[in-house]
C-alpha positions in Angstrom: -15.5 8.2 -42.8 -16.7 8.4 -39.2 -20.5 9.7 -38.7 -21.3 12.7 -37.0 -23.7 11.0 -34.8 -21.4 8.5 -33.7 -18.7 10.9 -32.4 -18.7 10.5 -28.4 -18.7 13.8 -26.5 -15.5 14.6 -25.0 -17.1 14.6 -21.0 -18.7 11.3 -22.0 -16.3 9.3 -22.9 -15.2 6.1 -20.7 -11.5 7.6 -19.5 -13.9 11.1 -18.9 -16.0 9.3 -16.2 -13.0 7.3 -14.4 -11.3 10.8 -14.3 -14.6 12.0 -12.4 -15.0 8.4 -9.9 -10.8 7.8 -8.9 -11.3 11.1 -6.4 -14.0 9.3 -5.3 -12.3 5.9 -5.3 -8.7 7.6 -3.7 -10.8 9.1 -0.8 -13.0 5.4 -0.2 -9.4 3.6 -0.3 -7.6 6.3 2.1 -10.9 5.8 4.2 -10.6 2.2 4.2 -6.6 2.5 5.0 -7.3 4.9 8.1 -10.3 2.9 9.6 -8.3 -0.5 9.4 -5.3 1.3 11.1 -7.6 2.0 14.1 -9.3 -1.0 13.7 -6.0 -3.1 14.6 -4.8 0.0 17.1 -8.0 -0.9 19.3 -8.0 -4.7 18.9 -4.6 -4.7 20.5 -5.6 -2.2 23.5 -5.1 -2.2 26.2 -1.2 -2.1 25.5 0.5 -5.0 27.7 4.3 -4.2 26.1 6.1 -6.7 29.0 4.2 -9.8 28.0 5.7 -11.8 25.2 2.1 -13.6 24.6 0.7 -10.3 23.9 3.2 -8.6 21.9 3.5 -12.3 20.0 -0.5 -11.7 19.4 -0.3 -7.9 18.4 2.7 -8.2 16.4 1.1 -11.1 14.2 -2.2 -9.5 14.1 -0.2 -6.5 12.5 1.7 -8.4 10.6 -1.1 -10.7 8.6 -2.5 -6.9 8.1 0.2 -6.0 5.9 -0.5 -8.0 2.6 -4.1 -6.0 2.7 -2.7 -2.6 3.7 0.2 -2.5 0.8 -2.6 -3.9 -1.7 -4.7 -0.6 -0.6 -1.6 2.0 -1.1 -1.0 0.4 -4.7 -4.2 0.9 -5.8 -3.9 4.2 -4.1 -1.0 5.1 -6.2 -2.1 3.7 -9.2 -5.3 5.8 -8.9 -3.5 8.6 -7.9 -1.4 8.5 -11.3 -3.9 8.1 -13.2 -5.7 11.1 -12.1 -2.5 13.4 -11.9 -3.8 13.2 -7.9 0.1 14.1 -6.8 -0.5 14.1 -3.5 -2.1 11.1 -2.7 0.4 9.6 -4.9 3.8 11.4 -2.4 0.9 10.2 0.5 1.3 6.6 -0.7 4.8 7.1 -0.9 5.5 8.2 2.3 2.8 5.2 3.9 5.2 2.7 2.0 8.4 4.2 3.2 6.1 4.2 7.1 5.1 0.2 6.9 8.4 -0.3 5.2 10.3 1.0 8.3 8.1 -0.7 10.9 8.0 -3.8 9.3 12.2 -3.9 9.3 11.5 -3.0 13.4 8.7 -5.5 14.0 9.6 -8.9 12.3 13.3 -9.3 14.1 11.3 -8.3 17.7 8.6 -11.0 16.5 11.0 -13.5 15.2 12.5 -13.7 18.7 9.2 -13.2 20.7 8.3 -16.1 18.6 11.0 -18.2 19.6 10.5 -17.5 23.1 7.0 -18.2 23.0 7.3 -21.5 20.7 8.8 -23.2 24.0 5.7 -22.6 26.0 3.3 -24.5 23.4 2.2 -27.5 23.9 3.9 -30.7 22.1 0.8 -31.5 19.7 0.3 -27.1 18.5 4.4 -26.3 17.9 4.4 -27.7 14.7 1.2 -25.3 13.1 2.6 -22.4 15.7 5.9 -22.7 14.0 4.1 -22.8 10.6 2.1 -19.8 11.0 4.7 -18.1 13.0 6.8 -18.5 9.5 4.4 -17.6 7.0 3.1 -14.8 8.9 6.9 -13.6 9.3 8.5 -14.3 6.1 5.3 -13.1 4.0 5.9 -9.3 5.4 9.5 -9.3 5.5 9.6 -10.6 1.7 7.6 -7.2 1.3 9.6 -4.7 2.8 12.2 -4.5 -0.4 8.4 -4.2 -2.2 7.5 -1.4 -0.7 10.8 0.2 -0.7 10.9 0.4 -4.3 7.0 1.2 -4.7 7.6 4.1 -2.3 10.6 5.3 -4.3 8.7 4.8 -7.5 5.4 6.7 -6.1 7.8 9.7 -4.6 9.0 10.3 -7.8 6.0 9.7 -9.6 4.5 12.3 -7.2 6.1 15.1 -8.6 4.1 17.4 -10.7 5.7 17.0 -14.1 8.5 14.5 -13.4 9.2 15.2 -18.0 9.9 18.8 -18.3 7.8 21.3 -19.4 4.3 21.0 -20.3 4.3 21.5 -23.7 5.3 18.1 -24.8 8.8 19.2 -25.8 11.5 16.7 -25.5 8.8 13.7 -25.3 8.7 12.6 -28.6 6.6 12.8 -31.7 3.1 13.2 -30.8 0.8 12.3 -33.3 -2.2 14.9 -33.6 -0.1 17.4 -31.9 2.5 20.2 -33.9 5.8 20.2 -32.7 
């Protein structure tokens, strides 16, 4: 027998409050996402496109970015599921799908920019240029198939009732609900 005085209001419970802070959380993470896009955009400037030391530079800069920015959209998604917040769930989406196409662009132009530049280090710095050049390369091309899949998964989690109905037909028994 459960005690009266012991029963947690429905608004106070611990899943009530999260439902009240992930708004809050979804619009600190899509903050944070939009202020480090402009943080690398004017790092980079001004925009030197026919020097392979720059575009070396920018592209890795961009590129050791990626690990942090596809950490943000997952949580962004995840929050956004859990909140039923559908569009920044399909927003999430369409950033992985975004980062997913100009990472395929940017690590073949890098991996050859690299190349080039490798040549033009001194004897004692190729070997921890090529290390770096390799990590920073391979770590966001193995997460282009990543973000493929969690763009795909987040589109069609974004859709408003990807089950049915809303009546909870066709889901199963329910326990506590008729049906």
């Amino acid at each position: 027998m459960i005690d009266a005085d012991l029963v947690i209001p429905p608004h106070r419970t611990p899943a009530a409050r999260a439902q009240k802070l992930v708004p809050a959380a979804l619009a600190a993470l899509g903050a944070i996402c939009v202020v480090g896009t402009a943080s690398l955009v004017v790092g980079v400037w001004p925009f030197a496109f026919g020097e392979v030391q720059w575009r070396v530079q920018t592209v890795a800069v961009v590129l050791s970015a990626v690990p942090q920015f596809t950490l943000l959209l997952t949580l962004i998604s995840v929050a956004g599921v859990f909140v039923g917040q559908h569009r920044a769930v399909r927003a999430a989406a369409v950033a992985f799908f975004v980062l997913a196409a100009l990472l395929t662009l940017l690590v073949p132009v890098f991996a050859l920019d690299f190349l080039t530049q490798r040549h033009l280090q001194n004897l004692s710095t190729v070997p921890a240029y090529t290390r770096d050049g390799l990590r920073i390369g391979a770590s966001a091309a193995f997460l282009i198939p990543f973000m493929l899949w969690a763009g795909r998964r987040g589109w069609t989690e974004s859709r408003k009732d990807p089950g049915g109905d809303e009546s909870g037909a066709g889901h199963g028994l329910i326990v506590g609900q008729p049906g």
